[in-house]
N, C-alpha and C positions, 0 to 999 in steps of 0.2 A: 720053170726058170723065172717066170713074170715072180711066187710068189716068191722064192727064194733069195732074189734082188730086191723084196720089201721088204725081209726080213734083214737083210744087211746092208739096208739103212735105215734101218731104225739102231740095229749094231754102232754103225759108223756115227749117227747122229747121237748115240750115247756117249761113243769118244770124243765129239766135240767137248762136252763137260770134265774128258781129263785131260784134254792137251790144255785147254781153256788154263785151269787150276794148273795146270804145271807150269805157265808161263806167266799165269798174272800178274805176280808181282816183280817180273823183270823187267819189267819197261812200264809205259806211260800206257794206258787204254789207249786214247784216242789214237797215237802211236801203231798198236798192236791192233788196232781192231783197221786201219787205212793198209796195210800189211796184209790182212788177211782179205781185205776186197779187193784190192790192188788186185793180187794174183788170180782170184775168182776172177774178175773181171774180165780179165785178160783171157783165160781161160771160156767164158760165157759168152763172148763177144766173137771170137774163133770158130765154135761151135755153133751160135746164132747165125754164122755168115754160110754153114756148113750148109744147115738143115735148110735156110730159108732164101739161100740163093743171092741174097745178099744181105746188107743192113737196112733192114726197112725206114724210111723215111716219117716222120713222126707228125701229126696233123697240131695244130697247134694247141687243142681242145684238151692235147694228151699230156701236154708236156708239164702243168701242173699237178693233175693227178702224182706221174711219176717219179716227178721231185719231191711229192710229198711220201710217197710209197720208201724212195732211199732215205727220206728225211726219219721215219719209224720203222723200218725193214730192218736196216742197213746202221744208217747214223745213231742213234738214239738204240737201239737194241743192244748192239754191240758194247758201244761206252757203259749203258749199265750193266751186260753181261760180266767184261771185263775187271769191272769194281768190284761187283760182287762177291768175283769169286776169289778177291782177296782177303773178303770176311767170312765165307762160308764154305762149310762141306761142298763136294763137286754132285756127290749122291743126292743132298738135300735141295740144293739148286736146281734139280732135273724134278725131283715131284712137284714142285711149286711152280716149274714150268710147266708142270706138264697140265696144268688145272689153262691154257690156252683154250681149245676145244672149249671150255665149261664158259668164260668169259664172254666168248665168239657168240655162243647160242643165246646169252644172257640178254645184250648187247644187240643182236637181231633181231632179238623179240622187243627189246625196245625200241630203236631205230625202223628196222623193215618188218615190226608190228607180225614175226614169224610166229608160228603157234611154238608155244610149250605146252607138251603132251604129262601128264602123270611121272611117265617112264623117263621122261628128259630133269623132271622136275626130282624126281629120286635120284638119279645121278648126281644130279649138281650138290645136292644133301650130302651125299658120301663121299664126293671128292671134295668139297669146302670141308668135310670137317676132318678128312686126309691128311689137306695140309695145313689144317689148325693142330693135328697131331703131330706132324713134324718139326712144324715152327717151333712149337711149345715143346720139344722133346717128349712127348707124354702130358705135361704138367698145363692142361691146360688153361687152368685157372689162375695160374701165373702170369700169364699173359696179361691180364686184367691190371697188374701192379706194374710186372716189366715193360709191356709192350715189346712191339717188334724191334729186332736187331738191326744192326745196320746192314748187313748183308741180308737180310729178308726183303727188307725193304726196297731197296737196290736189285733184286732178284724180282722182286712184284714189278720194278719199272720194265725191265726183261718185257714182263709179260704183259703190261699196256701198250708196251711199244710195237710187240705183236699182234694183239688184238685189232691195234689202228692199222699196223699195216693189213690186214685180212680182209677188215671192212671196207677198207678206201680200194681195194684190190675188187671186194665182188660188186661193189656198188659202180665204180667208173672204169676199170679195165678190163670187160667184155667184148671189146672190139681188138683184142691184142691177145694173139696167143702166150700159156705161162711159161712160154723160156724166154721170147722178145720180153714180157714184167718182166722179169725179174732179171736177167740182162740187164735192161735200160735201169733200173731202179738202182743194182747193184754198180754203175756206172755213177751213177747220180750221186748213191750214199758217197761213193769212195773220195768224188768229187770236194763231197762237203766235210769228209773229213781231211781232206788236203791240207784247209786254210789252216786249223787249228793245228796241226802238223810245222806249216808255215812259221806261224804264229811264233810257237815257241821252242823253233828250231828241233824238233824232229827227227830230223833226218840224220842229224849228227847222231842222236842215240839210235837209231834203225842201224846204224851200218856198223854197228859194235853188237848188235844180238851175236849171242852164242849161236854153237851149230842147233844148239838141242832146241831153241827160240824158233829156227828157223823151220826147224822140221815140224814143231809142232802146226806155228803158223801153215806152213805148206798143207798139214792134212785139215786143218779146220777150213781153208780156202778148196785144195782140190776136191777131196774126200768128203767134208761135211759140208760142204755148199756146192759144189759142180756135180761129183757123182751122184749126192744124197739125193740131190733136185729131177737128176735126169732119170735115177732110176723110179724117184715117187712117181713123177706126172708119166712114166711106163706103165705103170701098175695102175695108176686111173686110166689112162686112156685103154690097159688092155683089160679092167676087169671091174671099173666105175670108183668113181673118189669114195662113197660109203668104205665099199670092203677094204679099200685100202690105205684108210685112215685108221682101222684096226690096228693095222703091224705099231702105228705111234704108240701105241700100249707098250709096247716092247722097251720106247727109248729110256725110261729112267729106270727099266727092269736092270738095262745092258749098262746104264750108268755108273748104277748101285753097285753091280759085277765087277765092271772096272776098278773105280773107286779104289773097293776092297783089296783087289789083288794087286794094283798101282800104284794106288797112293797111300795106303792103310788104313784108308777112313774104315772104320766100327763101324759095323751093321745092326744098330740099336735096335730092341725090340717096338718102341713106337715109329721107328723108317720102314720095318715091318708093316706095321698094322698101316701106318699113312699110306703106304705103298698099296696096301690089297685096296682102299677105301679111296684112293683115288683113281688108280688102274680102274676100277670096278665100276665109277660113276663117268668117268669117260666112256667104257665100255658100253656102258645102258644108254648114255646120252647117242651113239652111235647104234647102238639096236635098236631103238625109236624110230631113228631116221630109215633103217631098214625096214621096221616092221611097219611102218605107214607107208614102204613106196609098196611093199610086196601085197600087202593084207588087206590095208585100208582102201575100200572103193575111192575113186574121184569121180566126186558127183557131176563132176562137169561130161 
């Protein structure tokens, strides 16, 4: 059951990328993206009061961290999600997220000075040049004349703004189990994208979305942020984070799937090949970290 609830959410986490695209361009991001935490929130906070008896009380040391956690989790993640995927495929946006993992390790070895193995270091080769195949359609020496699109670009913010949140996550929120983060965090983002909501009246366009706005919104909040979340941290606590950061290989498989059958997007032969070459260097980057806990002695 544990793995079959990772594999569908990695499902669910590929249909955040076509509710996303189906709604983009009906409303304002920042709008759409306080919508979609609103209700998480609501939803996480219910749930946190479930599991842990009540709402835990927050030491003051934390309360930083956390605001920075929604300020890149939540806030910043979202507005450029949403932009994005007004200039771009929903399929192409998911492989160029999905090079996360690859940043994370990049980014650790720099910061908390983690090793890079061979195996970690060939991954990251195959998935950078994945999505150097997807951006470029194929063509990737065009790239050199065109550069990046506006939607790739806005797609790569996606993925700094997760990167920061992951790091600021394993570096100061140890003392905080991961549904209280990201709770509190997903509180915080919604929080901050309130003012800009505020700002320029908002709420007048929220209350005109369509049904088909709302539905979407409702599964990218319950379904890809409350279920996706509850079932992952299941499947680490019941079978360790390595194995079960595999099934994320899946998300821009199920993405690409959708896409195609939902929205129309073409299955190019270079989303193809980006597809195997980035799946594949995640996948090695995540076999490393397996085959050193299993294989490699600790001299200590």
């Amino acid at each position: 059951m544990v793995y079959l609830k990772l594999f569908m959410t990695a499902l669910l986490w590929g249909g955040t990328f076509i509710a996303g695209k189906a709604i983009a361009g009906t409303g304002n991001p920042i709008s759409l993206s306080f919508v979609r935490f609103a209700i998480a929130s609501i939803f996480l906070l219910l749930i946190t009061k479930k599991v842990e008896g009540s709402l835990p009380t927050l030491k003051k040391d934390q309360i930083i961290p956390l605001l920075l956690l929604g300020a890149t989790g939540v806030f910043s993640y979202n507005i450029f999600f949403f932009y994005a995927l007004n200039h771009i495929q929903a399929g192409k946006a998911s492989l160029i997220i999905a090079n996360n993992p690859i940043l994370i390790s990049i980014f650790s070895a720099i910061i908390f000075k983690e090793r890079l193995d061979v195996i970690k270091c060939i991954g990251i080769l195959f998935s950078v040049t994945g999505a150097v195949v997807v951006i470029s359609d194929g063509h990737i020496l065009d790239l050199i004349g065109t550069g990046l699109g506006k939607g790739e670009l806005l797609t790569f913010g996606c993925v700094l703004s997760w990167v920061a949140y992951s790091l600021i996550g394993k570096q100061v929120m140890g003392n905080l189990s991961p549904l209280i983060s990201v709770c509190y965090s997903s509180v915080a983002g919604t929080i901050m994208l309130m003012f800009p909501v505020l700002i320029n009246n908002g709420f007048g366009e929220i209350v005109h979305y369509s049904s088909s706005a709302w539905f979407n919104l409702f599964y990218l909040a319950f379904f890809g942020t409350v279920v996706g979340f509850l079932w992952y941290y299941e499947g680490i606590k019941s079978i360790g984070a390595t194995k079960s950061s595999v099934f994320i290989n899946f998300v821009p498989v199920s993405a690409i799937i959708f896409s195609y059958f939902i929205l129309n997007e073409p299955i190019k032969k270079s989303l193809i090949l980006g597809a195997i070459l980035v799946i594949s260097g995640v996948f090695l980057t995540n076999a490393s970290t397996l085959f050193n806990r299993f294989f490699v002695k600790n001299p200590a």
